[in-house]
GUKE-578595 format. One record per residue: residue number from 1; residue in one letter; y negated, x, z of N, C-alpha, C in turn. Coordinates in Angstrom, 3 decimals, padded with zeros to 6 digits. Each point is the difference from the previous one (the first is absolute). Example, Ala and Ser with C-alpha at 12.3 -4.5 7.8 and 13.67 -1.06 7.14 Angstrom:
2
  nr rest      nc2      nc1      nc3     cac2     cac1     cac3      cc2      cc1      cc3
   1    a  005.690  013.190  007.800 -001.190 -000.890  000.000 -001.200  000.900  000.000
   2    s -001.050 -000.350 -000.720 -001.190  000.820  000.060 -001.090 -000.770  000.730
***
This chain:
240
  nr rest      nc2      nc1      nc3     cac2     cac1     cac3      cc2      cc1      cc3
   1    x  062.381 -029.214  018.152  000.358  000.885  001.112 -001.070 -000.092  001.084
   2    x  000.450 -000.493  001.130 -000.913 -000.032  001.558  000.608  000.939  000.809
   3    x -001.179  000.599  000.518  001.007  001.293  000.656 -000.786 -000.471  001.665
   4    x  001.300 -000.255  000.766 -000.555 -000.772  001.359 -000.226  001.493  001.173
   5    x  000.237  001.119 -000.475  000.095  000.656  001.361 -000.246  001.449 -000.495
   6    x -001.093  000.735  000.421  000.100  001.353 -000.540  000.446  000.933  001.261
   7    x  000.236  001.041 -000.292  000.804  000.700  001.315 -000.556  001.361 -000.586
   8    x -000.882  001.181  000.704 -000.136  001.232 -000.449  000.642  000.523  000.865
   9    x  000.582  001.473 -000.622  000.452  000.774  001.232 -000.864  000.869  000.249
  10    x -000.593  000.430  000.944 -001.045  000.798  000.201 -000.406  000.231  001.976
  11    x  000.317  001.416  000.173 -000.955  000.196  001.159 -001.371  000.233  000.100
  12    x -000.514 -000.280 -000.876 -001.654 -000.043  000.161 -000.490 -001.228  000.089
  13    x -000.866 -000.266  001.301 -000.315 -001.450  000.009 -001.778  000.017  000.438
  14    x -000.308  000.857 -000.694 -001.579  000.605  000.444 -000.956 -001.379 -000.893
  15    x -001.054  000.325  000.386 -000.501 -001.406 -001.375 -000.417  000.468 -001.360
  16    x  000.094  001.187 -000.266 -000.096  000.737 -001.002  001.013 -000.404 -000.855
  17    x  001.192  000.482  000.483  001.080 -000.437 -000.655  000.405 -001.259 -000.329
  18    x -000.585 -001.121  000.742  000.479 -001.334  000.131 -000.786 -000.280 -001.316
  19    x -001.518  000.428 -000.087 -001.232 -000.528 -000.840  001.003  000.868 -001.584
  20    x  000.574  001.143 -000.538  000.471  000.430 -000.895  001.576 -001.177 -000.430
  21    x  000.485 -000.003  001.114  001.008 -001.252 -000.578 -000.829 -001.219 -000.210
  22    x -000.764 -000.310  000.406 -000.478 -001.351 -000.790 -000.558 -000.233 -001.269
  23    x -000.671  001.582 -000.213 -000.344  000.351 -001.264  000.990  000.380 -000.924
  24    x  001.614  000.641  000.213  000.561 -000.017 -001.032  000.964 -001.022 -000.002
  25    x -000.089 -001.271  000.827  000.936 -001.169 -000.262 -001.033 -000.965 -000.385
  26    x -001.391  000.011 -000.142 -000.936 -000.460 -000.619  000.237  000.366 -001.510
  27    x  000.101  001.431 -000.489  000.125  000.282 -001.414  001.380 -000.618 -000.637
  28    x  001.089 -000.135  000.328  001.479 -000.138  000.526  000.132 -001.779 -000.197
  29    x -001.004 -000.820  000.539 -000.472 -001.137 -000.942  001.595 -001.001  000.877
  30    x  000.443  000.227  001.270  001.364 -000.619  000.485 -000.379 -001.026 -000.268
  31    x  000.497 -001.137 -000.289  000.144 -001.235  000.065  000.500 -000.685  001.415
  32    x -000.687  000.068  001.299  000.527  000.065  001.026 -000.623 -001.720  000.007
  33    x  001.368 -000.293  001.540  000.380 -001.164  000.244 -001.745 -000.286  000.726
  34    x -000.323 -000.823 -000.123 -001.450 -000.900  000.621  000.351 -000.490  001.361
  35    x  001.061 -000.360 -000.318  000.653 -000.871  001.015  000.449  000.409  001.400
  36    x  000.664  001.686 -000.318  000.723  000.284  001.265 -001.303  001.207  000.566
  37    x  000.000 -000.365  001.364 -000.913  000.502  001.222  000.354  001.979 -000.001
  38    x -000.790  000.403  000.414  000.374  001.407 -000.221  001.181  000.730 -000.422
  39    x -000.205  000.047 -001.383  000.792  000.282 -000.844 -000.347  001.423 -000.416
  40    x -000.473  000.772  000.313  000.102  001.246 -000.083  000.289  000.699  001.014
  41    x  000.826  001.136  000.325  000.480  000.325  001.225 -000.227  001.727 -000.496
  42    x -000.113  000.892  001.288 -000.150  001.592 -000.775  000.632  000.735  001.678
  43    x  000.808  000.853 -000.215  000.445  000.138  001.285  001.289  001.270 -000.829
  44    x  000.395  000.892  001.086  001.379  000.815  000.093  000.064  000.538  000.715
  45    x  001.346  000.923  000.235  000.251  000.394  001.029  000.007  001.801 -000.400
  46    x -000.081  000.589  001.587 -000.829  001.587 -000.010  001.473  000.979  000.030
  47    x  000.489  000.226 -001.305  001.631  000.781 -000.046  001.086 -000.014  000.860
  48    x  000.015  001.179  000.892  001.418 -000.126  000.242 -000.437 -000.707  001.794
  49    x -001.217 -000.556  000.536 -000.081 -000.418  000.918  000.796 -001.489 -000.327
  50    x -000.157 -000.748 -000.627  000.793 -000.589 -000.080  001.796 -000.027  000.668
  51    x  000.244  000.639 -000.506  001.327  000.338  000.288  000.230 -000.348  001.520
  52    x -000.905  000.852  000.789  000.083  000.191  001.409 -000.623 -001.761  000.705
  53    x -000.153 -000.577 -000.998 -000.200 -001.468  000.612  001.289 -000.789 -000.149
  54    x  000.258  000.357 -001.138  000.892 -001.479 -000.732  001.090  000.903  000.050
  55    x  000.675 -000.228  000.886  001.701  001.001  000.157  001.094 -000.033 -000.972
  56    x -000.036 -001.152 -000.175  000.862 -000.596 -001.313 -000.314  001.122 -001.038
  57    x -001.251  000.068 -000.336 -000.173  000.875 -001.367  000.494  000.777 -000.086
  58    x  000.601  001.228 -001.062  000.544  001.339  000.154 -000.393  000.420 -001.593
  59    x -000.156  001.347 -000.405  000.095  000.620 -001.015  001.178 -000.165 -000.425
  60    x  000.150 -000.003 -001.672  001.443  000.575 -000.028 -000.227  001.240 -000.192
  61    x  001.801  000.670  000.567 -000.305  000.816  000.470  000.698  000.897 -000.675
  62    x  000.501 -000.397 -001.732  000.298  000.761 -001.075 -000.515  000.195 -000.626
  63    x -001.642  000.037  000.099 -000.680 -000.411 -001.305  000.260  001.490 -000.687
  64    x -000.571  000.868  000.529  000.188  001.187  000.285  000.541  000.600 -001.183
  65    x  000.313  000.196 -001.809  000.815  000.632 -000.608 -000.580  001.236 -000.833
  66    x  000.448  000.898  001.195 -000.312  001.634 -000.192 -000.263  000.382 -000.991
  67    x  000.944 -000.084 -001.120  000.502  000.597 -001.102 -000.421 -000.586 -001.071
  68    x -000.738 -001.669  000.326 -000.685 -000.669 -001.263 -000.704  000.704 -000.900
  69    x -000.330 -000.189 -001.193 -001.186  000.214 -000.558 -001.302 -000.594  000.091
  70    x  000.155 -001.686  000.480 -000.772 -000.567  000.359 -000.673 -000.079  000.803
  71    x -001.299  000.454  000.320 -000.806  000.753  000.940 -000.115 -001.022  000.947
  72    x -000.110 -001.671  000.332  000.044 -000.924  000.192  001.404  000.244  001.471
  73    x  000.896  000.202 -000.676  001.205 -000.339  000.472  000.348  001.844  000.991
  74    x -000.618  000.787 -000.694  000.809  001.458  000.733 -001.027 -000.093  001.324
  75    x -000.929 -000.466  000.768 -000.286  000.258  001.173 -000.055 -001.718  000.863
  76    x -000.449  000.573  001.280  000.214 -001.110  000.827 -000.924 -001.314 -000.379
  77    x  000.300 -001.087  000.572 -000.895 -001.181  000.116 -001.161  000.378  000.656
  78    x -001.203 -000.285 -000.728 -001.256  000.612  001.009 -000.357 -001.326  000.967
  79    x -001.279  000.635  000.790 -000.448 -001.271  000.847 -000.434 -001.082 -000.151
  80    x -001.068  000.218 -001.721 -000.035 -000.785 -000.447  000.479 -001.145 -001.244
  81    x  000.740  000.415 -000.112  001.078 -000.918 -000.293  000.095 -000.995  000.743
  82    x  000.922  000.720  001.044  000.249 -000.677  001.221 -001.003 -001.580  000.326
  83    x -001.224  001.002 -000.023 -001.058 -001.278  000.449  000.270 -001.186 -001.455
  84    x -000.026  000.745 -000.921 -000.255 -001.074 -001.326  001.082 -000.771 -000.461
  85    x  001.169  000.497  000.406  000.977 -001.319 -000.175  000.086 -000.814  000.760
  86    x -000.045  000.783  001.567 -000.125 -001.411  001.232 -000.986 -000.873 -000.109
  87    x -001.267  000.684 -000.558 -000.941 -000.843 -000.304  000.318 -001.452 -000.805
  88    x  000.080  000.109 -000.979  000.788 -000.473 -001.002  001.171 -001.023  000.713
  89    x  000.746  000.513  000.778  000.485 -000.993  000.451 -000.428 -000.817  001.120
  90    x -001.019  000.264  000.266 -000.637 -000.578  001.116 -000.881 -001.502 -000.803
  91    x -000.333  000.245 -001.151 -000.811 -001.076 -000.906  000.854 -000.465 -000.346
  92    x  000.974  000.505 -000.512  001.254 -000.863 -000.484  000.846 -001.305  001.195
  93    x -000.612  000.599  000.847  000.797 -000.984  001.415 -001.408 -001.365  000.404
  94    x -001.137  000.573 -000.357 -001.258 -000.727  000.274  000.033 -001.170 -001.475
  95    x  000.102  000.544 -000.825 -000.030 -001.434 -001.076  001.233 -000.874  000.037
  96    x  001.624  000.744  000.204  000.592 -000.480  000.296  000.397 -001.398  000.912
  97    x -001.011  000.484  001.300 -000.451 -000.881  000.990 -000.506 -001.464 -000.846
  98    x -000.824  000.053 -000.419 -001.180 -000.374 -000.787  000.692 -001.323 -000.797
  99    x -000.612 -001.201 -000.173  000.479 -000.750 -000.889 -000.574  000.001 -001.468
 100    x -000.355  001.399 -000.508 -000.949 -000.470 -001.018  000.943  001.164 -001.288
 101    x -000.601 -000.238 -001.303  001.355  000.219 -000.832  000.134  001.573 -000.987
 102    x -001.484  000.446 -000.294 -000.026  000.675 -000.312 -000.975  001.278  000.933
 103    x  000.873  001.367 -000.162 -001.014  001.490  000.980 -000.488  000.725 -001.059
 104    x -001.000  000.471  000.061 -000.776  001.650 -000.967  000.522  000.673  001.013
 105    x  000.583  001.375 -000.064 -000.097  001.365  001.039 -000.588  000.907 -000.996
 106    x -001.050  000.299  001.084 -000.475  001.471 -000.727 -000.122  001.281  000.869
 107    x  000.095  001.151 -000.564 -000.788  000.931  001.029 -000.845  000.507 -000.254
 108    x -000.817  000.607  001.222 -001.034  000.282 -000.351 -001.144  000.640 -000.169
 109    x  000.834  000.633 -001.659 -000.678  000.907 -000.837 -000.101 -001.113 -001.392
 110    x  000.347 -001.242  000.008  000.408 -000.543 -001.387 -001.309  000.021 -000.777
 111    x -000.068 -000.346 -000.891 -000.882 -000.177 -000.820  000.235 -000.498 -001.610
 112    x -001.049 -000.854 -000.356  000.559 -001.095 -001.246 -000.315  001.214 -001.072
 113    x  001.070 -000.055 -001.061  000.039  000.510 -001.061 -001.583 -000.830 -001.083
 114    x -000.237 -001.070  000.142 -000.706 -000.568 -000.908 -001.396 -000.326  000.698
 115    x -001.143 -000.291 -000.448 -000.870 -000.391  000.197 -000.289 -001.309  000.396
 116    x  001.032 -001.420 -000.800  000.132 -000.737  000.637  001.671 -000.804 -000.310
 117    x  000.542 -000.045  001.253  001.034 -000.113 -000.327  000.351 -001.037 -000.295
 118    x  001.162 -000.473 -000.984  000.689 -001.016 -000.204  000.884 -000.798  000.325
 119    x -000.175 -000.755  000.760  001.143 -000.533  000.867  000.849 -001.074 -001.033
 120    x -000.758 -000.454 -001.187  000.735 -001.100 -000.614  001.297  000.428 -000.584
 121    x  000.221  001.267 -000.392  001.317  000.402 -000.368  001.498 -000.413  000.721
 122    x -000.605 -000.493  001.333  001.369 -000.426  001.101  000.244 -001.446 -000.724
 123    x -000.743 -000.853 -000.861  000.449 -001.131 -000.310  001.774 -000.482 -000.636
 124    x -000.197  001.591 -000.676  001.362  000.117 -000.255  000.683 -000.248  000.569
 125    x  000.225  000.568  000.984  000.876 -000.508  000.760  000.167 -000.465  001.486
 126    x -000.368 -001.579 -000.497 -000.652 -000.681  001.387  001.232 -000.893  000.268
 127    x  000.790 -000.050 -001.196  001.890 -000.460 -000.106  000.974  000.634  000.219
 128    x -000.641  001.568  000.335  001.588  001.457  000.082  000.196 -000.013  001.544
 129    x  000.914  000.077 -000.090  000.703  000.206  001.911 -000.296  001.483  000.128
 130    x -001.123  000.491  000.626 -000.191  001.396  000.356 -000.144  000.123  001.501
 131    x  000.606  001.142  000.369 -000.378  000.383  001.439 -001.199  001.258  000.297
 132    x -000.147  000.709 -000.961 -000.909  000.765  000.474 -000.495  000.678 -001.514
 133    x -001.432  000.627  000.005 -000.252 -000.263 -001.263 -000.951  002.166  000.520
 134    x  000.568  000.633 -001.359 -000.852  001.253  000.499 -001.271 -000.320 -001.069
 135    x -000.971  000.808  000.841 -001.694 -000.650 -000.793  000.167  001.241 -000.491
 136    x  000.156  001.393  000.689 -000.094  001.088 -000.626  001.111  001.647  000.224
 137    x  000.309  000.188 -000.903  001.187  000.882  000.585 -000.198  001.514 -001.077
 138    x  001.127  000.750  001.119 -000.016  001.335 -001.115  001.879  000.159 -000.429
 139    x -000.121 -000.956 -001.215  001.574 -000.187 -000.521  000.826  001.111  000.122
 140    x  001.219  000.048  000.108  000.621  001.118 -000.044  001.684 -000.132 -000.164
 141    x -000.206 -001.215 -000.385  001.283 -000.608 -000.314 -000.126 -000.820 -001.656
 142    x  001.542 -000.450 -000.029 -000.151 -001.078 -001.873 -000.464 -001.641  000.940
 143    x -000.830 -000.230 -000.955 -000.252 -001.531  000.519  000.695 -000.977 -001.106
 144    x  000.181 -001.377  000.243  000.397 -000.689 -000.761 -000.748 -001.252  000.097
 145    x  000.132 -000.331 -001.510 -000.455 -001.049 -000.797  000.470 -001.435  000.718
 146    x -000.891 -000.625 -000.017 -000.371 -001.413  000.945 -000.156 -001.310 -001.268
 147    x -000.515  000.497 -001.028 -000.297 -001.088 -000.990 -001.730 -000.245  000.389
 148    x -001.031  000.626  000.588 -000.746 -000.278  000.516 -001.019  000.816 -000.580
 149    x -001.415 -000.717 -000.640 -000.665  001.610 -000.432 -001.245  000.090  001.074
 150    x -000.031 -000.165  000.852 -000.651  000.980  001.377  000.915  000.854  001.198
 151    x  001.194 -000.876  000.360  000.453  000.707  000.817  001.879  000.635 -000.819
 152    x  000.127  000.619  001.359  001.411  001.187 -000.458  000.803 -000.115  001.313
 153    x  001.404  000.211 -000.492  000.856  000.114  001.590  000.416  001.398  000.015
 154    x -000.914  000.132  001.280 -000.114  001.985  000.079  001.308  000.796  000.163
 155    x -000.062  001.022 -000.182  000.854  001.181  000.045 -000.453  000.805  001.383
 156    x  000.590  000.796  000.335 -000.250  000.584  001.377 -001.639  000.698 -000.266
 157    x -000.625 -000.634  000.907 -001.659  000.486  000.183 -000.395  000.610  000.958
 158    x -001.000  000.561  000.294 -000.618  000.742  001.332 -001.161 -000.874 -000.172
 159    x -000.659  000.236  001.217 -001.490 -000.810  000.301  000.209 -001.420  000.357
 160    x -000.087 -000.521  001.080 -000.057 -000.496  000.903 -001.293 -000.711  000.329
 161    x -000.925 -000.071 -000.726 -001.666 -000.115  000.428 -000.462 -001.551 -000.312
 162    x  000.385 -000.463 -000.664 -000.015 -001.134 -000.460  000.971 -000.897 -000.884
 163    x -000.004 -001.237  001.158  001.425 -000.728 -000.832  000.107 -001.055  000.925
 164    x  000.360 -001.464 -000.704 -000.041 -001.453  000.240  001.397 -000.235  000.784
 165    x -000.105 -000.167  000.761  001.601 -001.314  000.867 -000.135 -001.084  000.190
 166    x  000.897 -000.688 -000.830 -000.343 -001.646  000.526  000.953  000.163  001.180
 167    x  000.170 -001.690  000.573  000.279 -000.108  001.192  001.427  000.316 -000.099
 168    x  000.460 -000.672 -001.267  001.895  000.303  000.483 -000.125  001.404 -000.415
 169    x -000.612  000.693 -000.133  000.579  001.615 -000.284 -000.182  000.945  001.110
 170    x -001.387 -000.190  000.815 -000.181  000.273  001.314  001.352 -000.423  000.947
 171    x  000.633 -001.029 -000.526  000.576 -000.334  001.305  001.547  000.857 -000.195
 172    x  000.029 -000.153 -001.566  001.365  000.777 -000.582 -000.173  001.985  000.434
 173    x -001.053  000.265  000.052 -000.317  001.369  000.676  000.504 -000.138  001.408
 174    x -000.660 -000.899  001.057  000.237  000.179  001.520  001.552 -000.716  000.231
 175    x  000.681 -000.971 -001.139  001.388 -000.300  000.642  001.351  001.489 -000.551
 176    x -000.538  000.305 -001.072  000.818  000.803 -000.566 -000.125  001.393  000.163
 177    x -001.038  000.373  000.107 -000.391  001.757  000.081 -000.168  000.300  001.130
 178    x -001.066 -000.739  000.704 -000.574  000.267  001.498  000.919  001.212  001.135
 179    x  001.163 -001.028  000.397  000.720  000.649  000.698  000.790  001.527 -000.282
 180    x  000.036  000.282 -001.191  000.266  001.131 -000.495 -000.986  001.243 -000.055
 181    x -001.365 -001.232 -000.650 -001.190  001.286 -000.161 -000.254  000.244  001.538
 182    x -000.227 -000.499  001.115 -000.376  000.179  000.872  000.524  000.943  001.035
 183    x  001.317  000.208  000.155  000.797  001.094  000.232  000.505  001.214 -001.235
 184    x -000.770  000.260 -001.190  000.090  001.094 -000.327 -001.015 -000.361 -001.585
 185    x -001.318  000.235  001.297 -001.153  000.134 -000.976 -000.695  001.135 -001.196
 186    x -000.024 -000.706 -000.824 -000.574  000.519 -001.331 -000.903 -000.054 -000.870
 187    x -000.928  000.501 -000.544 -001.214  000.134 -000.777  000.146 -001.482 -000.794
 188    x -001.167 -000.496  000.424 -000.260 -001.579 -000.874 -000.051  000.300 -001.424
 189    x  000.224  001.072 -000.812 -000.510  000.014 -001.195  001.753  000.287 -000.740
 190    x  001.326  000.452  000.963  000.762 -000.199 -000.013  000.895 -001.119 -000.005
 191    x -000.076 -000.960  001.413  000.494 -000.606  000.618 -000.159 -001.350 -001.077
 192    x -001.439  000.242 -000.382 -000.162 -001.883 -000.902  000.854  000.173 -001.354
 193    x  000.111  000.991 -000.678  000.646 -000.028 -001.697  001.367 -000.338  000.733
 194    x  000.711  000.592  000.844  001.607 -000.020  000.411  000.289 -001.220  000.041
 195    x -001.031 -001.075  000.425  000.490 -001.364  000.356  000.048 -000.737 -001.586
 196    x -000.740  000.635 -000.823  000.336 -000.614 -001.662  000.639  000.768 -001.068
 197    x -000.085  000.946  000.405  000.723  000.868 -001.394  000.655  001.184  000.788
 198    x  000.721  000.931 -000.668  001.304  000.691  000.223 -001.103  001.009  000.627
 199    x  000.551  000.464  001.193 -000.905  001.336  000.466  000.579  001.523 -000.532
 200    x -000.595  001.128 -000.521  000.726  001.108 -000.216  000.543  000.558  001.307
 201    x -000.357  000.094  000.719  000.720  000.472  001.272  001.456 -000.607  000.142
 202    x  000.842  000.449 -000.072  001.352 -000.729  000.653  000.214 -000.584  001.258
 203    x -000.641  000.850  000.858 -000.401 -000.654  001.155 -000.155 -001.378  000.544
 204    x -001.819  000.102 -000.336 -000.682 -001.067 -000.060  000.609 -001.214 -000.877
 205    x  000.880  000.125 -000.885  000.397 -000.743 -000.962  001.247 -000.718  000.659
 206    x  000.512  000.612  000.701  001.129 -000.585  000.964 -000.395 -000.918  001.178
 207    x -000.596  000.621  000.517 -001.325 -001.088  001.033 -000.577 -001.094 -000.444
 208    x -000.239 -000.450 -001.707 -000.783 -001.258 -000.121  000.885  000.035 -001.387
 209    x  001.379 -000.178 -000.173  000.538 -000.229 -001.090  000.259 -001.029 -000.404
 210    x -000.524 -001.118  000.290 -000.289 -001.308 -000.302 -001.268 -000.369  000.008
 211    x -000.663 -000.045 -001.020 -001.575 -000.555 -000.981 -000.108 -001.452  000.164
 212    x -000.633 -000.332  001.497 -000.055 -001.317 -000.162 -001.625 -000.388 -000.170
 213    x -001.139  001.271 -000.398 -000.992 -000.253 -000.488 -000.313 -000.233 -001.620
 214    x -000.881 -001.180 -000.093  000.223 -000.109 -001.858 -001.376  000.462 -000.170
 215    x -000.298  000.937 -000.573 -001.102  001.106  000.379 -000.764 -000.617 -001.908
 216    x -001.458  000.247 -000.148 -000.268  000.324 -000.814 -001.234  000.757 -000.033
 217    x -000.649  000.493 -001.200 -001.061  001.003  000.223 -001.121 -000.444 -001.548
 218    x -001.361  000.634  000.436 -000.489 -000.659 -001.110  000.317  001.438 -000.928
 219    x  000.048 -000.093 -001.525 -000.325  000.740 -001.062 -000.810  000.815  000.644
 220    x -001.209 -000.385 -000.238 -001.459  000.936  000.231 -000.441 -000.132  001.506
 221    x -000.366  001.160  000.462 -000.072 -000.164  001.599 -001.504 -000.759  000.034
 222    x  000.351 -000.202  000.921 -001.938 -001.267  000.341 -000.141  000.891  001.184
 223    x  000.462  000.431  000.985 -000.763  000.770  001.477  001.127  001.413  000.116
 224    x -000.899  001.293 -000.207  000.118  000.969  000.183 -000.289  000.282  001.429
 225    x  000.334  002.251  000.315 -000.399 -000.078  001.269 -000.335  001.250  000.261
 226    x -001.076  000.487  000.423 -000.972  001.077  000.140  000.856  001.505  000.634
 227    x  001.374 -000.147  001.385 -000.013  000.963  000.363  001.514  000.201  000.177
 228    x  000.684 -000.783 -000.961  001.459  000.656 -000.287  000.012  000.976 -000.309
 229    x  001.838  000.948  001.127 -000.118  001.405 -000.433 -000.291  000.623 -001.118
 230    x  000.299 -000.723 -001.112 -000.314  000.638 -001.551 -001.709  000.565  000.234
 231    x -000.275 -000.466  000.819 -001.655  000.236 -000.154 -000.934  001.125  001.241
 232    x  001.439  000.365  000.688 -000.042  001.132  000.927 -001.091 -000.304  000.839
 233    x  000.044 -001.721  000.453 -001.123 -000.461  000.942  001.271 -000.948  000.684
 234    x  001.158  000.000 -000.016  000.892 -000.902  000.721 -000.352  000.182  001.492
 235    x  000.321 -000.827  000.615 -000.041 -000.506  001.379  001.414 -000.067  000.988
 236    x  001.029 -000.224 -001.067  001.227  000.122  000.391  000.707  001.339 -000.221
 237    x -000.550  000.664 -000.853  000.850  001.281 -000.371  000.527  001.396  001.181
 238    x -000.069  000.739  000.099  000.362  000.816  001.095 -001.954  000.677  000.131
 239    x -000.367  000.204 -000.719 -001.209  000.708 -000.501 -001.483 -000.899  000.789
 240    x  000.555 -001.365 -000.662 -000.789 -001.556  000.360 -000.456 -000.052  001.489
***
């Protein structure tokens, strides 16, 4: 596994912050490409200003379900969201560009579960047709059996923080989803499970009811992440 292109999402571009990502993609041990010229990129966009640039964009504008139980789903799309999926698709359009084959996205709060990580476990499968690979998730769905003993083909997940696109899967995101996500935008931690596995929302499930992502995830997470809402330090949350 050569990983040609890292992409953080992050509005902090202080050198503080720059010097802490080098230190936890130093621990993190990437196997990055030698070859390709600035290959790390760190950049996003500032919530709902966005919007007021890129006209095209729009919220959707059902997200909205009152009566849910799902705390997620009963109030509005916040701002930052907003910023973190466009973000997200903004890297997704930059490697896309790109002739090179494999992306890391992270954001950035990530951080490696291990001391030093293992990248040789991808050997497995250096023969599987994958489009996008989750490094670390908070399951919440049934996953299924691959025949594989490192990785799994996920069940509907949250967390968004880290996770591999090769090139045809990037491109299967911007020919197939793009135009949809972009006029009725939705939380990246949503929007990515819908494109591989059944979404609980009926909704959302009608919007991307064709899985043309072949998604897999590792067993054991390798990069965790410091300020998901579970941790009442989110950035995206209404609170955040």
């Amino acid at each position: 596994m050569i990983i040609d292109n890292i992409y953080i999402i992050s509005l902090d571009s202080d050198p503080e912050f720059i010097k802490s990502c080098r230190h936890r993609l130093k621990q993190l041990n990437v196997p990055i490409n030698s070859g390709v010229t600035n290959n790390i990129r760190i950049g996003a966009n500032q919530g709902d200003n966005i919007l007021k640039v890129l006209k095209g964009l729009k919220k959707y504008p059902n997200w909205n379900l009152k009566t849910s139980e799902t705390k997620f789903w009963n109030r509005d799309i916040t701002a930052g969201e907003v910023g973190c999926v466009t973000s997200h698709m903004n890297m997704w359009a930059e490697f896309s560009k790109s002739k090179n084959n494999i992306g890391l996205f992270l954001e950035q709060d990530f951080q490696s579960e291990f001391e030093s990580t293992n990248w040789g476990v991808f050997n497995e499968i250096k023969n599987y047709d994958w489009d996008i690979i989750l490094l670390g998730r908070h399951s919440l769905g049934e996953d299924t059996e691959v025949n594989l003993n490192y990785f799994i083909k996920p069940g509907y997940s949250y967390q968004a923080h880290a996770y591999l696109l090769s090139k045809k899967g990037v491109d299967k995101l911007i020919r197939y989803y793009f135009p949809r996500l972009s006029r009725d935008l939705i939380p990246t931690d949503e929007f990515l499970p819908a494109t591989f596995t059944k979404h609980p929302r009926a909704d959302i499930e009608e919007m991307y009811s064709v899985k043309h992502m072949n998604a897999l995830a590792l067993r054991v997470d390798m990069i965790s992440q410091s300020d998901w809402e579970g941790t009442g330090r989110s950035r995206t949350s209404p609170n955040g």
